[in-house]
MARRO-779666 format. One record per residue (C-alpha): residue number from 1; residue in one letter; x, y, z. Coordinates in Angstrom, 2 decimals, padded with zeros to 5 digits. Layout:
N
NUM; A; X; Y; Z
...
REM end
This chain:
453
1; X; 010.41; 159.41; 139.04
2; X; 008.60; 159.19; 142.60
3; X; 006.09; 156.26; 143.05
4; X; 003.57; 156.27; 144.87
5; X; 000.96; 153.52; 146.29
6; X; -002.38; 154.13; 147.56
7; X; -004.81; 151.24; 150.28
8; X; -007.83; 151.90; 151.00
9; X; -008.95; 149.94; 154.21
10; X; -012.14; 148.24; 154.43
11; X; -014.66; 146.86; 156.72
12; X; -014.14; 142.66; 157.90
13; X; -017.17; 140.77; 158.90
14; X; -016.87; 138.68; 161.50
15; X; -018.70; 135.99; 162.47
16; X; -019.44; 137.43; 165.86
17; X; -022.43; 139.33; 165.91
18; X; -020.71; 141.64; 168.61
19; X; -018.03; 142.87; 166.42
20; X; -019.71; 142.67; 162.89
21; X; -019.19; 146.70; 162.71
22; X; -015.72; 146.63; 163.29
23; X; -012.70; 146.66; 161.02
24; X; -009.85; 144.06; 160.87
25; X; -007.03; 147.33; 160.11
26; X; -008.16; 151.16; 160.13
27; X; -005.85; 153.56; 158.57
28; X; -003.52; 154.27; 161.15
29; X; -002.90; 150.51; 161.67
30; X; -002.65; 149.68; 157.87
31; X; 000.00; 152.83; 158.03
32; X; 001.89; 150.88; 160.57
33; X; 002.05; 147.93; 158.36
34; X; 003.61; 149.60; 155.74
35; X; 006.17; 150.96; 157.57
36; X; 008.11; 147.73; 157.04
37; X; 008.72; 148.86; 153.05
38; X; 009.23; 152.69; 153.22
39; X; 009.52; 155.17; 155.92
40; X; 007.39; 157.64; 153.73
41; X; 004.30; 156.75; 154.63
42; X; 001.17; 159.24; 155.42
43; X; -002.67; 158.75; 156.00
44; X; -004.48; 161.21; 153.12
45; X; -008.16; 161.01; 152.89
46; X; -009.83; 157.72; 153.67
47; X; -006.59; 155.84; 152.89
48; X; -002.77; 155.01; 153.13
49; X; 000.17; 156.38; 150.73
50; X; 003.56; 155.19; 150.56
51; X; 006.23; 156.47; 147.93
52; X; 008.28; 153.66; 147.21
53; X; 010.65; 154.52; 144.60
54; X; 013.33; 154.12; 147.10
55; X; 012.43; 150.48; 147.85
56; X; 012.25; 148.79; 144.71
57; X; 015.59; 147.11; 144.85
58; X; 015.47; 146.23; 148.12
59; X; 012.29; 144.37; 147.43
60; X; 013.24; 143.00; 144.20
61; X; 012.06; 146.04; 141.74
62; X; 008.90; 147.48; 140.94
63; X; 006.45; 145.18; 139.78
64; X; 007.63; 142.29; 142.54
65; X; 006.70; 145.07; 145.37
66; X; 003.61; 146.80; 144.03
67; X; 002.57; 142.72; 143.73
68; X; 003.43; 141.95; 147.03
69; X; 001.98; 144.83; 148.79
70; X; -001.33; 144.73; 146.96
71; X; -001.37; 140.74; 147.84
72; X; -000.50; 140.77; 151.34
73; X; -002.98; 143.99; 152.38
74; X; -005.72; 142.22; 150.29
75; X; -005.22; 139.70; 152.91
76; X; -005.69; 142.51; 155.64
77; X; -009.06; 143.27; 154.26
78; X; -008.04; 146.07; 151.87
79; X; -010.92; 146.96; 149.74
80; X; -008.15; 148.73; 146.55
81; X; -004.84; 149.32; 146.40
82; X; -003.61; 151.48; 142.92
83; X; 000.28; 152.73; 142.40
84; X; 000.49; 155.80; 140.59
85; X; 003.26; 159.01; 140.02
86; X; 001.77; 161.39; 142.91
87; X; 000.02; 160.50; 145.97
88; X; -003.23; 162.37; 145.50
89; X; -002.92; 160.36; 142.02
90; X; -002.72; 157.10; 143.27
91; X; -005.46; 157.55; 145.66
92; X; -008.26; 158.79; 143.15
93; X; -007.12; 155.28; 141.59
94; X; -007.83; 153.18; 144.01
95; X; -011.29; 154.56; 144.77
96; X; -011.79; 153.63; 140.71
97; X; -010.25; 150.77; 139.70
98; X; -008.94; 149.25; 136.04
99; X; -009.66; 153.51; 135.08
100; X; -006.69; 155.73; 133.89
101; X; -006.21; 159.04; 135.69
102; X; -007.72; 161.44; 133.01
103; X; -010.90; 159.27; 132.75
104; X; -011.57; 159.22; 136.78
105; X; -015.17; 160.36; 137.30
106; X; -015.21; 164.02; 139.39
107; X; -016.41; 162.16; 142.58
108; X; -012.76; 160.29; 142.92
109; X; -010.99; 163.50; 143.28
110; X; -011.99; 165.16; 146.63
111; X; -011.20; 168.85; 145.66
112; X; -013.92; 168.30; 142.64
113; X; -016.41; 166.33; 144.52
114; X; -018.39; 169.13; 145.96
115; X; -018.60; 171.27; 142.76
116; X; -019.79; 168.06; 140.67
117; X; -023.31; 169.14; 139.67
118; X; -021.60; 172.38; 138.65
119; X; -019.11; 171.49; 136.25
120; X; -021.29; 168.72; 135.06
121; X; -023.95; 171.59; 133.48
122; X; -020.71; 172.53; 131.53
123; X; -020.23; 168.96; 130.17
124; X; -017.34; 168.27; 132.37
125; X; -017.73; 163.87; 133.67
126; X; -013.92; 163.37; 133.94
127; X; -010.85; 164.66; 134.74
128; X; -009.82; 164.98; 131.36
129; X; -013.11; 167.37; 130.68
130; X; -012.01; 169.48; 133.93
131; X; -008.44; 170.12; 132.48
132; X; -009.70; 171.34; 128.82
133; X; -011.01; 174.29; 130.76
134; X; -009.01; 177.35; 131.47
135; X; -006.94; 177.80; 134.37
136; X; -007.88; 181.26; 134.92
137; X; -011.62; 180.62; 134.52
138; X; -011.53; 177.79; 137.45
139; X; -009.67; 179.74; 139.78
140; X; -011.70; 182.25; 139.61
141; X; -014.94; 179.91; 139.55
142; X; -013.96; 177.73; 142.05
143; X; -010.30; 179.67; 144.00
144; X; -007.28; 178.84; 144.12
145; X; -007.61; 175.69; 146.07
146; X; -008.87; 173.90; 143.09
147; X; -006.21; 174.56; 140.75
148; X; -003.75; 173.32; 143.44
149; X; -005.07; 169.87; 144.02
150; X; -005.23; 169.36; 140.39
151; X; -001.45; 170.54; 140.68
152; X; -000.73; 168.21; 143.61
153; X; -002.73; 165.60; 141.20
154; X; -000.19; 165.84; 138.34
155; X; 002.94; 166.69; 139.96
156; X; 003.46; 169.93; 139.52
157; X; 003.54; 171.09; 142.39
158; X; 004.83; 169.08; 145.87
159; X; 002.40; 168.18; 148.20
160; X; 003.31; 167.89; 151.75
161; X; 002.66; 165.66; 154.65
162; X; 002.91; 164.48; 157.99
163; X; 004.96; 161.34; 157.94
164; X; 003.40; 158.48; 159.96
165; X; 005.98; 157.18; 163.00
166; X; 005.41; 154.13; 164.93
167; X; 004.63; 154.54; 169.02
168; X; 007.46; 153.37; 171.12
169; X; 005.02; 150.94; 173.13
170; X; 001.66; 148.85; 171.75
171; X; -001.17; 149.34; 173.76
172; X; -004.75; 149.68; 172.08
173; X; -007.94; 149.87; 172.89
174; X; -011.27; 148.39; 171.48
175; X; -014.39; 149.26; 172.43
176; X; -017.00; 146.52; 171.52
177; X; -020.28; 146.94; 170.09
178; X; -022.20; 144.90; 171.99
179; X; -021.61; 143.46; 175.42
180; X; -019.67; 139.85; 175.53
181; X; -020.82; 137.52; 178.26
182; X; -018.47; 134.40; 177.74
183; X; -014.85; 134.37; 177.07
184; X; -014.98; 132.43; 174.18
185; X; -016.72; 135.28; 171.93
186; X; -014.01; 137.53; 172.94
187; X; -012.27; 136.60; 170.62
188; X; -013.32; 138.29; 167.48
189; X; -012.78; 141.23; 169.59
190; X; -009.00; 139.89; 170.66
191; X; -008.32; 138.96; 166.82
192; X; -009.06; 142.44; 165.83
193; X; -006.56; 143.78; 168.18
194; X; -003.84; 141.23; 167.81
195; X; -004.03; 142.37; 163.89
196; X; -003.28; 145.67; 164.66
197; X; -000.22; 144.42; 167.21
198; X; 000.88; 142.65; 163.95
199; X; 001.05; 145.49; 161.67
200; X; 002.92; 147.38; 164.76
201; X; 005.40; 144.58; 164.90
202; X; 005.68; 144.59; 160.99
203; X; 006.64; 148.33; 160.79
204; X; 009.25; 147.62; 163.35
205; X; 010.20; 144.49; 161.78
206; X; 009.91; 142.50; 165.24
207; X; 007.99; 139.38; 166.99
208; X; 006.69; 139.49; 170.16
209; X; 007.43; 137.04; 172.95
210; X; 003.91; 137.76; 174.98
211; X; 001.26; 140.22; 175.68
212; X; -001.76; 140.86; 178.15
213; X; -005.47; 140.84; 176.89
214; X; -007.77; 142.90; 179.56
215; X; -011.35; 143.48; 179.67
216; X; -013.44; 145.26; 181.29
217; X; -016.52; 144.70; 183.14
218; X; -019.91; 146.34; 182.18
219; X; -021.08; 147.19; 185.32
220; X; -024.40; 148.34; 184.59
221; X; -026.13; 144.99; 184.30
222; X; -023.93; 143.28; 187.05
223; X; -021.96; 145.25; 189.61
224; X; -020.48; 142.84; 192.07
225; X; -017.74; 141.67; 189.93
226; X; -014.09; 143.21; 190.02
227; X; -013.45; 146.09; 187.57
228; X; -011.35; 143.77; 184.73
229; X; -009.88; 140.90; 184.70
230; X; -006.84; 139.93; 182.63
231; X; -005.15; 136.97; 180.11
232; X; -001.79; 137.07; 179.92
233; X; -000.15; 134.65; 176.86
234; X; 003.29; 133.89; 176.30
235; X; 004.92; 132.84; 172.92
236; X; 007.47; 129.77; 172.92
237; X; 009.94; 132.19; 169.80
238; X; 008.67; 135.36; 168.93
239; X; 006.60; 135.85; 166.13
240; X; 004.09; 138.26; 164.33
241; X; 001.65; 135.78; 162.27
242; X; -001.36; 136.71; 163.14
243; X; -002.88; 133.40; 162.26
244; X; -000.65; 132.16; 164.90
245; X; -001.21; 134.47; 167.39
246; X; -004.86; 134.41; 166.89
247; X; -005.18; 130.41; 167.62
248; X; -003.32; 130.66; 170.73
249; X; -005.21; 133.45; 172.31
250; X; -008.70; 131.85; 171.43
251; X; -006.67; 128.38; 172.96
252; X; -006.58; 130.35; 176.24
253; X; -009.98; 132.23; 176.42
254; X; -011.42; 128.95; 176.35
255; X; -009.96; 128.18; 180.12
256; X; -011.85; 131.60; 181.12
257; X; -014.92; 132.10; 182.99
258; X; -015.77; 135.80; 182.71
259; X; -017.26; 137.12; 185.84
260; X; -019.50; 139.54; 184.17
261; X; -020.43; 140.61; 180.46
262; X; -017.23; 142.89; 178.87
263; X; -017.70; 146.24; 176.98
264; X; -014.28; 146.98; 176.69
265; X; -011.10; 145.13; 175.63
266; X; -007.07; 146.66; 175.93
267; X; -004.32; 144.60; 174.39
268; X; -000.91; 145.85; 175.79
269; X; 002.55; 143.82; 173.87
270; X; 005.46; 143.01; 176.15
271; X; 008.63; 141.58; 175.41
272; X; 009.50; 142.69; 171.53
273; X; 012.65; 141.43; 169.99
274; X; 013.81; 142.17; 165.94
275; X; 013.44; 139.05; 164.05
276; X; 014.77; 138.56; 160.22
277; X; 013.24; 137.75; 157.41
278; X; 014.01; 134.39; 156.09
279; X; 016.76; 135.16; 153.29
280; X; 016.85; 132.87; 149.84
281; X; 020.41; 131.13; 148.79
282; X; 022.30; 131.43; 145.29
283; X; 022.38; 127.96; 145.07
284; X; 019.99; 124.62; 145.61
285; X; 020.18; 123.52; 149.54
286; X; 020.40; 120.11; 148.45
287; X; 023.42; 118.73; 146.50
288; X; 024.89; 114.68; 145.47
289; X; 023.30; 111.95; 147.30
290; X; 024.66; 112.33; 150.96
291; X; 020.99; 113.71; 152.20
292; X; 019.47; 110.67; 150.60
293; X; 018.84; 108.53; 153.72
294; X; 017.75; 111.91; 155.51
295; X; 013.84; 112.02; 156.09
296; X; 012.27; 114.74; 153.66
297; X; 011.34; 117.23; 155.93
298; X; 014.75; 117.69; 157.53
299; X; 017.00; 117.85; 154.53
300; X; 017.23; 121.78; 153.99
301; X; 017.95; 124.43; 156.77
302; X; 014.67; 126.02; 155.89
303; X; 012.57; 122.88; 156.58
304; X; 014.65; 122.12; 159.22
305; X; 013.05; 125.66; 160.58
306; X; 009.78; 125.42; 159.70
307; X; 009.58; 121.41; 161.31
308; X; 011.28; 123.62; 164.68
309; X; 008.16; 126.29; 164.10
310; X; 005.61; 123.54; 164.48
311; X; 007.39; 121.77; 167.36
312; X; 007.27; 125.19; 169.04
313; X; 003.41; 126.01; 168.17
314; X; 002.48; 122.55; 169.40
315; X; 003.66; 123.18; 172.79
316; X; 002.31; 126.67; 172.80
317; X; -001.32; 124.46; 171.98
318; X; -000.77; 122.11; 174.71
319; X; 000.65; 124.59; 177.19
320; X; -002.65; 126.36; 176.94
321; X; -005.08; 123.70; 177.03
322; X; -003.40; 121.95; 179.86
323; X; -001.30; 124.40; 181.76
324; X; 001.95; 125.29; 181.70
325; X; 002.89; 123.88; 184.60
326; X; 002.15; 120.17; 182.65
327; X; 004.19; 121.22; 179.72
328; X; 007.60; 121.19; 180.73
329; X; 011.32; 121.64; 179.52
330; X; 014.42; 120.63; 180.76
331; X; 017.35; 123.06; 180.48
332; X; 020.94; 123.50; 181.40
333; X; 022.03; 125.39; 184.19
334; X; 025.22; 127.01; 185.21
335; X; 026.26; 125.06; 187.94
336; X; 029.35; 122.78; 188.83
337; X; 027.12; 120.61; 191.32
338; X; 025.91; 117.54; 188.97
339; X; 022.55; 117.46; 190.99
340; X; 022.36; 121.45; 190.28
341; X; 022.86; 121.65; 186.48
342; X; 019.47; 121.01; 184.92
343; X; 016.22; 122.82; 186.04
344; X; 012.74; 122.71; 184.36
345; X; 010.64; 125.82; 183.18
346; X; 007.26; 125.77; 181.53
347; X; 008.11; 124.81; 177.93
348; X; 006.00; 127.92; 176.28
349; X; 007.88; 130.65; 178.99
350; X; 011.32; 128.74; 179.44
351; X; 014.18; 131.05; 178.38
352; X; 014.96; 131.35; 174.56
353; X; 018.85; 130.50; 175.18
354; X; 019.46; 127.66; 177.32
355; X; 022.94; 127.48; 179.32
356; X; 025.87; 125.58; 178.18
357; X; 027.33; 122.98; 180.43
358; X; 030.53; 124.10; 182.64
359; X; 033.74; 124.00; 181.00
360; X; 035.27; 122.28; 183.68
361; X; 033.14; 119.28; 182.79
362; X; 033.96; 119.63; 178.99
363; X; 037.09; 117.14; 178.97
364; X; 035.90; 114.39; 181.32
365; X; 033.59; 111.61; 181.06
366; X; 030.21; 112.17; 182.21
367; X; 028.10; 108.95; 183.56
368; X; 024.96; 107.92; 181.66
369; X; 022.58; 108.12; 184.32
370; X; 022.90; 110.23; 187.71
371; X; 020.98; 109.10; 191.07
372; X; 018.46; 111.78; 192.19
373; X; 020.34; 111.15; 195.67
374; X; 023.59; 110.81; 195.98
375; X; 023.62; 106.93; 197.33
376; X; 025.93; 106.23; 201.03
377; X; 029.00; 103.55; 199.91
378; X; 029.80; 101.37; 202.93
379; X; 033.53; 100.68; 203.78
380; X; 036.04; 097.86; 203.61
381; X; 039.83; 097.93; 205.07
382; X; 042.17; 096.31; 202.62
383; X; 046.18; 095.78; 202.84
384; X; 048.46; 095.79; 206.14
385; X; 047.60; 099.38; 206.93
386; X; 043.73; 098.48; 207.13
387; X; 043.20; 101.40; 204.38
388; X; 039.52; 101.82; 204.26
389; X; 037.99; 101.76; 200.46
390; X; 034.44; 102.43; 199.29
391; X; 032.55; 099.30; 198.79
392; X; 029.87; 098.54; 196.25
393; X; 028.96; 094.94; 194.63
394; X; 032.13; 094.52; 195.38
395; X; 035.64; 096.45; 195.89
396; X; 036.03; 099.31; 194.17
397; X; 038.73; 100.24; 192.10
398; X; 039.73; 104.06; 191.23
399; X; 040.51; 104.86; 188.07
400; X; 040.40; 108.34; 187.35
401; X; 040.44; 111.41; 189.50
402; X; 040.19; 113.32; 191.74
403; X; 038.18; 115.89; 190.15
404; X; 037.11; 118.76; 192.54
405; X; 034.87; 121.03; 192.97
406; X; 033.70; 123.75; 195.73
407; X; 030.44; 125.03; 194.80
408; X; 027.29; 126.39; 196.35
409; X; 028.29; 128.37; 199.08
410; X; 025.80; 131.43; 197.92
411; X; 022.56; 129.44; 198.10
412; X; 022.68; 127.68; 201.07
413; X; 023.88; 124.00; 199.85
414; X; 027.35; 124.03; 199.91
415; X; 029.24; 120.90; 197.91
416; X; 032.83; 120.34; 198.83
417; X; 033.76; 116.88; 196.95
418; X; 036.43; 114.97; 195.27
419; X; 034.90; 112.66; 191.98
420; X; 036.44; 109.57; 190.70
421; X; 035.70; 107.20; 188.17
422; X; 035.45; 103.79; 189.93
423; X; 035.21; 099.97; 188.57
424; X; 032.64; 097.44; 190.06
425; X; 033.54; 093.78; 189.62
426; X; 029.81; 092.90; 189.45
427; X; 028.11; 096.86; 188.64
428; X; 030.95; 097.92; 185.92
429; X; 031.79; 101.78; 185.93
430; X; 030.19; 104.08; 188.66
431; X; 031.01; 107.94; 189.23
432; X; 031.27; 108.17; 193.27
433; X; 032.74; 110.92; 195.30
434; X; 034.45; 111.72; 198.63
435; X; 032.59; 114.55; 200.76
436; X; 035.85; 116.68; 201.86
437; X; 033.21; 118.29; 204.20
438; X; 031.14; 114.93; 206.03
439; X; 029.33; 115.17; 208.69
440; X; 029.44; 112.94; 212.00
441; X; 025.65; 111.20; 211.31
442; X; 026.69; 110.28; 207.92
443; X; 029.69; 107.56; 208.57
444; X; 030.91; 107.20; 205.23
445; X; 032.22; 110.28; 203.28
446; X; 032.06; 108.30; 199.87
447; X; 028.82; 108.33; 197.55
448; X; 027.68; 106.64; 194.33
449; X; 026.24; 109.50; 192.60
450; X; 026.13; 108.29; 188.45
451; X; 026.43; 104.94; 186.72
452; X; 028.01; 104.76; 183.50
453; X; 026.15; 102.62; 180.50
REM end
């Protein structure tokens, strides 16, 4: 049996006064949104309808989705949400609440609202009055139209629509009631667009990584400013919580100084990638007492994840209240040359994926700490052929190596060297290496270039 859900959007009041008109989700938006449960979705009337019947195992069965959709788009500032066997059905129940669907008043059904007065000098007030009448007398009272909504109303007869599809790319626009002349009060305007980017992302079931916030300049009370100007905000994992999103774009509007008032804002998504739901196990995540010394929060993969969410959304704070160019992450680089393997990126826009560190390094012992420069060794000849050794708080010994590599050719700093593990009588174990390449200035083609702990 087909089942169908009805949402009825409503107005959000913001504390703004510039966007107090405005809605947190219209209907196209709130359509988008639930796209993420059923592909038959459609905009009819003033609302959203979904059929769902397909759905209900994947979501855990009937009442467990009707429950979760009519939670969650309560939260989006839904003003009803009703299930019922047809669509037309389910929407004359949500614009009536706790009624059944022979005891809706005529004004819930829109193919009886206009003849209202009529049928109510008849003694017809419900639905149920309407279809004690004859069928012939009301089509030819009221045409055929009439008698085919209150088909599409029961099911008997299929209604048809246009199913809703999702754009390939996000960009909307918002014009704002009022004009905005500090950055800071953009944001009611921003959180009413980053809602509907959220609903976008939930029909596709993806997070974004970033996205650019543009306004426009009103140029009739100042016209010496550029045409727009522009916020761009980048997401440390990607992610479609609105809450989330919302904080971090208000974090950076506070660094702007507008350079006019703003009529007009555009919020265009960049960078979308398909994350997965979080998925529940069979069994407990914690078992026997081997977690016991393990601190609370990191005992189960889940909180494990969640501690790694706030880590992330912290640096995404302080990226955007200091800069991200003082918020920065170290990361591993594909490069044989030591000095060459790490690099740092701005922590909220390094790469998701960081490199692994060279196989050829894998199976040999890697000093503790490595010298920013590679340090000159002086020389000392030793034994009856005056063999000359590298020198450093004494003789040093070789004890491993050579290991070599030839490396940087394409960028301009080309490393030809031979590494050995060397013993210090007085410094302990160093990592030095011979320059197969030195030139004449240098004198000495050995180098300290790591110490070992």
């Amino acid at each position: 049996m087909p089942h169908w859900i009805a949402l009825i959007p409503g107005s959000h009041a913001h504390a703004n006064s510039h966007c107090h008109e405005a809605t947190i989700l219209d209907a196209q938006h709130l359509g988008w949104w639930c796209l993420q449960f059923t592909p038959r979705v459609a905009l009819l009337d003033d609302g959203v309808v979904a059929e769902l019947e397909a759905s209900h195992r994947l979501f855990g069965g009937k009442a467990c989705l009707v429950q979760r959709l009519e939670n969650e788009s309560r939260q989006l500032g839904c003003l009803a949400v009703a299930d019922g066997p047809t669509a037309a059905a389910a929407m004359a129940l949500a614009r009536c609440p706790g009624k059944a669907l022979l005891d809706l008043p005529l004004h819930a059904i829109p193919a009886l609202r206009p003849h209202e007065a009529t049928l109510a000098r008849v003694g017809c007030r419900t639905l149920r009055d309407v279809r004690a009448l004859p069928r012939s007398g009301l089509s030819r009272r009221f045409g055929a139209g009439l008698i085919r909504a209150l088909d599409e109303l029961d099911g008997t007869q299929a209604q048809a629509f246009d199913w809703l599809t999702l754009p390939a790319v996000f960009e909307s626009r918002l014009e704002l009631p009022g004009r905005v002349d500090s950055a800071e009060q953009l944001g009611a305007g921003a959180s009413i667009l980053l809602h509907r980017l959220c609903a976008w992302l939930a029909g596709r079931r993806a997070g974004v990584h970033g996205w650019t916030l543009t306004w426009r300049h009103d140029f009739f009370r100042q016209r010496d400013v550029s045409s727009q100007g522009e916020c761009t905000v980048r997401l440390g994992s990607p992610s479609r919580d609105a809450r989330r999103l919302t904080q971090l774009m208000q974090e950076h509007l506070q660094r702007i100084e507008l350079a006019g008032p703003v009529d007009e804002l555009l919020l265009h998504a960049h960078d979308i990638s398909v994350i997965t739901d979080n998925s529940h196990t069979l069994f407990p995540e914690i078992s026997g007492e081997t977690l016991s010394a393990q601190p609370d929060a990191l005992r189960t993969p889940a909180a494990q994840k969640a501690q790694q969410e706030a880590l992330i959304q912290l640096v995404e704070r302080l990226s955007a209240r200091l800069g991200p160019e003082r918020v920065q992450q170290g990361r591993l680089v594909e490069d044989h040359r030591p000095e060459q393997a790490q690099a740092w990126f701005a922590a909220a826009q390094a790469q998701t994926a960081s490199a692994s560190v060279p196989s050829r390094w894998d199976d040999l012992p890697l000093p503790t700490w490595l010298l920013a420069q590679p340090q000159a060794l002086s020389l000392v000849r030793i034994g009856p052929l005056q063999q000359e050794m590298p020198f450093y708080q004494g003789r040093l010994q070789l004890l491993a190596g050579p290991h070599r590599i030839e490396a940087g050719w394409w960028d301009g700093a080309p490393a030809a060297r031979d590494y050995y593990i060397a013993r210090s009588e007085r410094a302990g174990l160093l990592w030095i290496f011979k320059d197969r390449s030195p030139s004449a200035a240098s004198g000495s083609p050995w180098y300290l270039h790591g110490l070992f702990a």
